[in-house]
C-alpha positions in Angstrom: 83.4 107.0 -19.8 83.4 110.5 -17.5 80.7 110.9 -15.2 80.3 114.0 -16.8 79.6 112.7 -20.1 77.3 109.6 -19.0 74.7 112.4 -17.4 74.4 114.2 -20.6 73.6 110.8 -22.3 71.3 110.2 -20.0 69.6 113.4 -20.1 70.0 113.1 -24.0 68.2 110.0 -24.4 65.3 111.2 -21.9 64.5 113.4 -25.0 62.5 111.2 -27.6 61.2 114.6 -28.7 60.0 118.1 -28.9 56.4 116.5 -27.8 57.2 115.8 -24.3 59.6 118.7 -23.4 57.2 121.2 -24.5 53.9 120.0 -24.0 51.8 121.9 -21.3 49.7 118.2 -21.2 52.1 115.9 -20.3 53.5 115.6 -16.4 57.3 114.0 -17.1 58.7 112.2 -13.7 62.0 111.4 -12.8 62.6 108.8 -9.6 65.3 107.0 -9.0 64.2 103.9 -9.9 62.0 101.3 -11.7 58.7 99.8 -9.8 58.6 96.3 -9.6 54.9 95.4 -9.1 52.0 97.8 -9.8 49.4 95.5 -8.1 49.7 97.5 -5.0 48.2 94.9 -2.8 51.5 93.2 -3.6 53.9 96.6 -3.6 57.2 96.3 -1.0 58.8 99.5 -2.6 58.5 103.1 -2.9 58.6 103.5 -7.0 55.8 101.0 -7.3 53.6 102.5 -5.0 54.6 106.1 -6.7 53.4 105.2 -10.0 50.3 102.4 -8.5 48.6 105.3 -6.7 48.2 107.7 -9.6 45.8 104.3 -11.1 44.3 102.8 -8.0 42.6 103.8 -5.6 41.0 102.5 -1.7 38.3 102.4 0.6 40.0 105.8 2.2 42.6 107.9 1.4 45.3 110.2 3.9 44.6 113.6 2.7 46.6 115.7 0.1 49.5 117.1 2.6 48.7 115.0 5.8 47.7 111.8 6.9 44.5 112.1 8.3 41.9 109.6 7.0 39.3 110.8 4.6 36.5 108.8 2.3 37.7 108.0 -1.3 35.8 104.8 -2.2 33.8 104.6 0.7 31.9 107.5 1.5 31.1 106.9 5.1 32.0 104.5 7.5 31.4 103.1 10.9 32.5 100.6 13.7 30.3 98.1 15.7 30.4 98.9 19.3 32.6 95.8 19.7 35.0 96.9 17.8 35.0 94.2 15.4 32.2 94.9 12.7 33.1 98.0 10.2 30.6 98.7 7.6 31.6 100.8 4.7 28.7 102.7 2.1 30.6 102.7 -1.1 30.4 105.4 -3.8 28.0 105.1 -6.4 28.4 105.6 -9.8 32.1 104.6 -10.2 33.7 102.6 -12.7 36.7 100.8 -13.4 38.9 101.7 -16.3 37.9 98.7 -18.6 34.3 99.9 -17.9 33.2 97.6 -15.5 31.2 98.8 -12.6 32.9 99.4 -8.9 30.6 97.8 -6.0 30.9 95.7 -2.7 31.8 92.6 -5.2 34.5 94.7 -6.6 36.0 95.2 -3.2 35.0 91.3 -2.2 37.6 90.5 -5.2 40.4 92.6 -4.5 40.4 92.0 -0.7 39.2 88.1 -0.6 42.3 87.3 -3.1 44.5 88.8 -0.3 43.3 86.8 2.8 41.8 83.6 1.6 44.0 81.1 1.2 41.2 79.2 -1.0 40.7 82.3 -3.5 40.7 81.2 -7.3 42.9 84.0 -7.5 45.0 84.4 -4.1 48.0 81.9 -5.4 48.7 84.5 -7.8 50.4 86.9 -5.9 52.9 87.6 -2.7 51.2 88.5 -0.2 54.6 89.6 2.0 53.2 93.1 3.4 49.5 91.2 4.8 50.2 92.0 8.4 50.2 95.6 7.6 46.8 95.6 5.7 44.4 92.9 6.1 45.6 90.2 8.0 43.2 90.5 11.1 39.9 90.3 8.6 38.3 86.8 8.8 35.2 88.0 7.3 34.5 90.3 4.1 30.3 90.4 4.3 28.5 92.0 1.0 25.7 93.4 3.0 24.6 95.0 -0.3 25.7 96.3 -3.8 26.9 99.3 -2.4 27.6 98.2 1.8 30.1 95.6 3.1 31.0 94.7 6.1 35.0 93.5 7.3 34.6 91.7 10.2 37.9 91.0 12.7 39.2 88.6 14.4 39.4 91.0 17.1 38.9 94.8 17.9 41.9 96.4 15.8 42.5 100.1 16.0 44.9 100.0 13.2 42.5 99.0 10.3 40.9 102.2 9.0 44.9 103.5 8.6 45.8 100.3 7.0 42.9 100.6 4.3 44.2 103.8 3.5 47.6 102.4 2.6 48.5 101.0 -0.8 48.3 97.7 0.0 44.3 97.9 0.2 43.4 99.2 -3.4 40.5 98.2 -5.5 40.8 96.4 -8.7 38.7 95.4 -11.6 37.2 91.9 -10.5 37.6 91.0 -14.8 41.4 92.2 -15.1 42.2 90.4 -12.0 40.2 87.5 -13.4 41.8 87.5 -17.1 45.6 88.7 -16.2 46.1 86.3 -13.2 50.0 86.9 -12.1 50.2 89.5 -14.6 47.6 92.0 -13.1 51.0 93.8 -11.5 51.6 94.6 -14.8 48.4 95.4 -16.1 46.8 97.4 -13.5 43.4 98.4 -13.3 41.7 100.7 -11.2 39.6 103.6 -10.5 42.2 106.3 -10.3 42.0 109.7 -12.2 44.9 108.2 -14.8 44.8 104.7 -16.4 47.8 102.5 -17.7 49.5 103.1 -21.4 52.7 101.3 -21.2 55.2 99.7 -19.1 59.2 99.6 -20.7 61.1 98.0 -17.9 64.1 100.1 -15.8 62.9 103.3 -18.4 59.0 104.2 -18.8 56.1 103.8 -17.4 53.1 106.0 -19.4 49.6 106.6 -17.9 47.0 108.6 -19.5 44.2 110.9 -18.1 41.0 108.8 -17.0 38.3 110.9 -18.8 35.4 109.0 -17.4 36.6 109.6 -13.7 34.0 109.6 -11.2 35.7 113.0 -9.1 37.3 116.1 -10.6 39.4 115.3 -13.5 42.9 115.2 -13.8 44.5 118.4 -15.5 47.2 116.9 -17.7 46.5 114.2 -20.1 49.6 112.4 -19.4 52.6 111.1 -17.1 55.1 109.7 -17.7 57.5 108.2 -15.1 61.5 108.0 -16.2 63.7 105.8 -14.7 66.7 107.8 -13.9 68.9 106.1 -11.0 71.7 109.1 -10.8 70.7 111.9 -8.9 72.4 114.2 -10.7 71.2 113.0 -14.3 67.9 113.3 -12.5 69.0 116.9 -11.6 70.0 117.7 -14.8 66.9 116.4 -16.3 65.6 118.7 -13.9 67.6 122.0 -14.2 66.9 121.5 -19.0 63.2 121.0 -18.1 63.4 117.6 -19.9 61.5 116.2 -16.7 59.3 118.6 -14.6 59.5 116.5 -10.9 62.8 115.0 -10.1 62.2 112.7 -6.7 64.6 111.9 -4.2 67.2 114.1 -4.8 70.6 113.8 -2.7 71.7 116.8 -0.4 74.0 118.6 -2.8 71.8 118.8 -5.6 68.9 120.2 -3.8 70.9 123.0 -3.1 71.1 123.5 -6.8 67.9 123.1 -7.2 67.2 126.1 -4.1 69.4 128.9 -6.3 67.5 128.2 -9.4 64.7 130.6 -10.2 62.8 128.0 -12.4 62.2 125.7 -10.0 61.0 124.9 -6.4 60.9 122.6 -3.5 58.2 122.0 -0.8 59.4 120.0 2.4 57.8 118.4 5.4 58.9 116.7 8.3 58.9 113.1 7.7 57.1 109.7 8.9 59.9 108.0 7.6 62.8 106.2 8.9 66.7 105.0 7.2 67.8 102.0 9.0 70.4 99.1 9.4 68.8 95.5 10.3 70.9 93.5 11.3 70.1 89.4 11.0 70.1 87.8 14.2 69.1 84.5 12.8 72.6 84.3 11.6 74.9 82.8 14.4 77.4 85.3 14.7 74.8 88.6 14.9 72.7 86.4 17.7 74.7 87.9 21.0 73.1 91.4 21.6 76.2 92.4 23.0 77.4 92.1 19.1 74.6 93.9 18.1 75.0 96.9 20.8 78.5 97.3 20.0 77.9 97.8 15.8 75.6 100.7 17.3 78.2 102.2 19.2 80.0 102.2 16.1 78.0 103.8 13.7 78.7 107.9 13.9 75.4 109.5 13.1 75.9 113.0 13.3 79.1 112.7 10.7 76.7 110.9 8.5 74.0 113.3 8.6 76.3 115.6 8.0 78.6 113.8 5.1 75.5 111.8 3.9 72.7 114.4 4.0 73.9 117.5 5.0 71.8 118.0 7.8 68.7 117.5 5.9 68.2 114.6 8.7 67.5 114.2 12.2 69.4 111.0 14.3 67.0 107.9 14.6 66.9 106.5 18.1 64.0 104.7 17.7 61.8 102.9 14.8 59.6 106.0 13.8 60.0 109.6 13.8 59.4 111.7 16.6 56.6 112.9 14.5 54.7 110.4 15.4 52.5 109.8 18.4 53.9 107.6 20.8 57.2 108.5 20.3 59.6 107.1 23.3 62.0 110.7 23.8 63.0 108.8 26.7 65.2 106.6 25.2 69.0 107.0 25.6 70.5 106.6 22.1 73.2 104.8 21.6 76.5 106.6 21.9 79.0 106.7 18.8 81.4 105.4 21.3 84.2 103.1 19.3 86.6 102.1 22.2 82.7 100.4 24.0 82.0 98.8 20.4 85.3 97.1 20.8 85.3 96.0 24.4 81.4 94.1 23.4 82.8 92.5 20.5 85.5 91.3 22.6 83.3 90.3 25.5 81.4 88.4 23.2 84.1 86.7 21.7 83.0 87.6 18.2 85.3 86.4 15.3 87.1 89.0 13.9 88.1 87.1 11.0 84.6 86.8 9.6 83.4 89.1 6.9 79.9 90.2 7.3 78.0 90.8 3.6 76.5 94.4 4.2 73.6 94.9 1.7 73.4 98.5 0.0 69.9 99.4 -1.4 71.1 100.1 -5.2 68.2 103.1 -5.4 67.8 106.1 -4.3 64.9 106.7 -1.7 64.1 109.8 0.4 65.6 108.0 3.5 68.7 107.3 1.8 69.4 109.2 -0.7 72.8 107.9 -1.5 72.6 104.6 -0.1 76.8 103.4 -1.8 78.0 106.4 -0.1 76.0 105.6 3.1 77.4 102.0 2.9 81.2 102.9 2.3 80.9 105.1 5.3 78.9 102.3 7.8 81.7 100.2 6.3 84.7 102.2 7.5 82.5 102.6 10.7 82.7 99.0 11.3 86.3 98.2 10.2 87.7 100.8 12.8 86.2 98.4 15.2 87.7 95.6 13.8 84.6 94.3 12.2 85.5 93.6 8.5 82.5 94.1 5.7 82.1 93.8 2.2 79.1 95.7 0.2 76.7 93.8 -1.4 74.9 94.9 -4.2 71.6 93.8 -6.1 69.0 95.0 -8.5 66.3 96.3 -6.7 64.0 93.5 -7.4 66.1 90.7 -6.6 67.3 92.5 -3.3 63.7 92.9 -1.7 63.3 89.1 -2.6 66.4 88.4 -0.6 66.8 90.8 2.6 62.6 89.5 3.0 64.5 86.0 2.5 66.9 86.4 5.3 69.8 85.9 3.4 71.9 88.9 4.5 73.9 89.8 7.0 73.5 93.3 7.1 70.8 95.3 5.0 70.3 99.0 4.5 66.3 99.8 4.1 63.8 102.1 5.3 60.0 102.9 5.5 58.5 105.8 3.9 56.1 106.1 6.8 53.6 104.0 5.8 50.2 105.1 7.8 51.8 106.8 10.8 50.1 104.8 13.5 53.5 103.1 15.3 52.0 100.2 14.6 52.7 99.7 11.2 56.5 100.1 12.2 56.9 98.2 15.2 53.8 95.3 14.5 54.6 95.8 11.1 58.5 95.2 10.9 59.7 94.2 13.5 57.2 91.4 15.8 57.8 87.6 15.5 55.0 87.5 13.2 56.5 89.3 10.8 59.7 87.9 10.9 58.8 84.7 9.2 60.8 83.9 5.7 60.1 84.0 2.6 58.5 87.1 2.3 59.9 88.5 5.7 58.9 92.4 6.2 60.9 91.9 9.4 64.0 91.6 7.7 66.1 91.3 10.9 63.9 88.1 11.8 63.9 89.3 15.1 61.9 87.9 17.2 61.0 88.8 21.0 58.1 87.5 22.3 57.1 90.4 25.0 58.0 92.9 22.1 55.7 91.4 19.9 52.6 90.4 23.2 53.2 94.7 23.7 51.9 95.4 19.8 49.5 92.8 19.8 47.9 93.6 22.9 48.0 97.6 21.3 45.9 96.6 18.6 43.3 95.5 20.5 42.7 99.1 22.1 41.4 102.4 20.6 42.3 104.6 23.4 45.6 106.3 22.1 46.9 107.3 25.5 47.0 103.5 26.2 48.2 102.3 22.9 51.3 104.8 23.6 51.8 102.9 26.9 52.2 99.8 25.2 54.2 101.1 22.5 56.6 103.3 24.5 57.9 99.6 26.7 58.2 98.2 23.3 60.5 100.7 21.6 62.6 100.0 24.8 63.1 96.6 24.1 63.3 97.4 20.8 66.4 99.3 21.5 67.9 97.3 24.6 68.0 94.1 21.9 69.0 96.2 19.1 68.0 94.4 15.9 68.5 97.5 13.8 70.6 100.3 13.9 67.7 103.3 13.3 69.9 105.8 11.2 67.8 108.5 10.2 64.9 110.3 9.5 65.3 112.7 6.8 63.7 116.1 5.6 60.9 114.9 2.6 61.9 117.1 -0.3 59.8 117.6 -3.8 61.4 119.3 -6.4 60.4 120.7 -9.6 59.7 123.5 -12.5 58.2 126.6 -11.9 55.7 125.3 -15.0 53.9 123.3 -12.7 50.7 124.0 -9.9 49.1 122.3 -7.2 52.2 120.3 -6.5 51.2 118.0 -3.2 53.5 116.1 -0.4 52.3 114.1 2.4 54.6 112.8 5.2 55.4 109.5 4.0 56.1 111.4 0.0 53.3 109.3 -2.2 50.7 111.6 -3.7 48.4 111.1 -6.6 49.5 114.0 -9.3 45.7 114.4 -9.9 45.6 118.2 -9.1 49.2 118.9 -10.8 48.5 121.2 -13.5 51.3 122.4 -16.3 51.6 126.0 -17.7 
């Protein structure tokens, strides 16, 4: 079958009707992908979180186009001299989607399932993202029905970030209660749109929340397509069968600039594209291996080839966006005849095959992640290193890169709460690199790297947080458990039909304020 001909039945069976291409009430989504788990507090990839935030909601939210902290749930908030009490005053009059009420038992629930091991509730999820949320909370206090208290196990700067993340969002206490392990698929919140229906790899449907505590949403529907070619996704775009078409690679967004019926925001991204590259396997364990794949990986021909200079080189785990950033740092060079003399000096066996692992989505940091791997693939063979590509759906291939069974894996971070501790803490100390359920998927782990972040934590001065943080991106790059590939341009395109089109950062927004002419 033509490629030509497969993205007109794709865009042909996005069309159960004139209802949905014409309607003025109902927001149609294209992504590249399916989300896996809409319990958020369980979420390790971008579509779930996509479609989880539009139903669920936190303590605090980042604002609409930034991400500075601002009350959602909670409308104030405080911290105990000590650093280790923070009492929030919750919102009153709020309630969950199956009518129950939202109060400090409501947020005992959701949070107490995450972080007590002897929860009625907490052996029904996967907890694999904890040491970016709540893991430093030993105490969740209901001072009353509308105050409670987290207490820490010590003064932690990160927290009121981290309770603005996904991982921290409020569900009913009943649905969590009555769906068990099958509240991911029955989600429910406080959001300004509540779950219809979920059809696996095509549709998920949410409706408008009528009964929403803020300002009302203005359509009365989404719906989220599953549409893993960018170009179908463009062409979905381009016949108005879908109205936002995320994550769209290089070449069609420069369709999607000549086009007078639609337009693109951008922002400078949080997030980063990397390679991790397993040192618990044997043969990736001498950094001298790992330093010479980096010399072989040419970045500026992949930003060009890949993403068409919608990209900037990654040096370091976050973007240079974000506060702390070591510019210091000398990146490796794209230096092939080096790469070779390392492998050498290492005596590494050039008759292995190393499994590299291509995402088989489409995110905003890799936008074509089978291009990306051929290219990182020729990379490495014209050092002698030989590769095959590994691909998975994208279920099973989170499981298995947070299992460690990899050699090589292609992933990324949409930018999570820009505080670097959510990057380096978050994926790459020796806490985190702990399998099954590894966010440290290069199970990397350095002991003074890891001392550095947790010794940051403890401080709320940002100038001396930096100093921490600058030493451990240098180790961080001197030990080389990734190759940091990019950070990409965040791009949002779609119809001229819609208003009040938002993008943060990190590219996960509520649609709330979208409106449809």
């Amino acid at each position: 079958m033509g490629k030509r001909f497969k993205m007109l039945l794709i865009c042909c069976c996005l069309l159960p009707g004139v209802v949905w291409a014409g309607s003025n009430d109902t927001l149609i989504w294209g992504r590249g992908g399916d989300s896996v788990n809409l319990d958020l507090a369980q979420a390790t990839d971008g579509e779930s979180i996509k479609a989880g935030i539009q139903m669920l909601e936190n303590l605090v939210i980042f604002g609409k186009d930034s991400m500075d902290v601002e009350p959602q749930l909670a409308e104030s908030w405080s911290v105990s001299e000590d650093g280790l009490t923070w009492t929030f005053n919750l919102r009153k009059g709020v309630r969950f989607h199956d009518g129950e009420p939202f109060n400090a038992k409501a947020v005992y629930e959701s949070f107490a399932r995450i972080i007590d091991e002897k929860h009625p509730l907490n052996s029904y999820g996967k907890w694999r993202y904890l040491s970016l949320s709540l893991s430093q909370v030993s105490t969740i206090k209901i001072v009353d029905d509308y105050t409670i208290q987290l207490i820490t196990k010590k003064p932690y700067a990160p927290l009121l970030n981290n309770l603005a993340l996904w991982l921290c969002p409020i569900l009913s206490p009943k649905a969590m209660a009555e769906y068990k392990d099958q509240i991911g698929q029955h989600p429910v919140g406080t959001g300004p749109f509540k779950f219809v229906k979920w059809v696996k790899d095509d549709e998920i449907i949410m409706e408008r929340n009528d009964d929403y505590w803020g300002e009302k949403a203005k359509v009365s529907k989404i719906v989220l397509k599953s549409i893993p070619e960018p170009s179908a996704r463009l062409m979905a775009l381009q016949s108005g069968t879908v109205d936002i078409a995320d994550d769209l690679d290089p070449d069609s967004i420069k369709l999607v600039k000549t086009n007078p019926n639609l337009s693109i925001i951008t922002r400078p991204s949080v997030n980063v594209g990397y390679l991790a590259l397993n040192t618990a396997k044997p043969y990736l364990q001498d950094v001298r291996v790992r330093r010479a794949l980096s010399h072989a990986v040419d970045k500026a021909t992949l930003i060009e080839a890949i993403f068409q200079g919608m990209a900037i080189p990654a040096k370091n785990p976050f973007a240079p966006s974000i506060w702390s950033y070591n510019d210091e740092i000398e990146p490796y060079a794209y230096d092939p005849a080096k790469a070779k003399k390392l492998l050498k000096e290492a005596g590494f066996d050039f008759n292995r095959v190393l499994e590299l692992w291509a995402m088989p989505v489409s995110r905003a940091y890799m936008p074509d992640a089978a291009k990306t791997a051929e290219l990182l693939q020729a990379y490495f063979s014209a050092v002698g290193v030989k590769s095959k590509i590994v691909r998975l759906d994208w279920g099973a291939y989170l499981e298995k890169t947070s299992n460690g069974e990899h050699d090589l894996c292609m992933l990324g971070w949409l930018g999570g709460n820009a505080d670097p501790d959510n990057f380096l803490y978050g994926l790459l100390s020796a806490d985190t690199a702990n399998t099954p359920g590894a966010s440290n998927v290069a199970l990397w782990k350095n002991a003074e790297f890891t001392d550095l972040c947790i010794k940051a934590q403890k401080i709320f001065d940002k100038a001396e947080r930096t100093k921490l943080y600058m030493k451990a991106q240098e180790i961080a790059h001197d030990e080389a458990p990734w190759i940091p590939l990019v950070h990409t341009t965040i791009v949002r395109c779609y119809s001229n039909k819609l208003t009040g089109v938002p993008l943060r950062p990190n590219g996960l927004n509520s649609f709330q304020m979208v409106g449809k002419n």
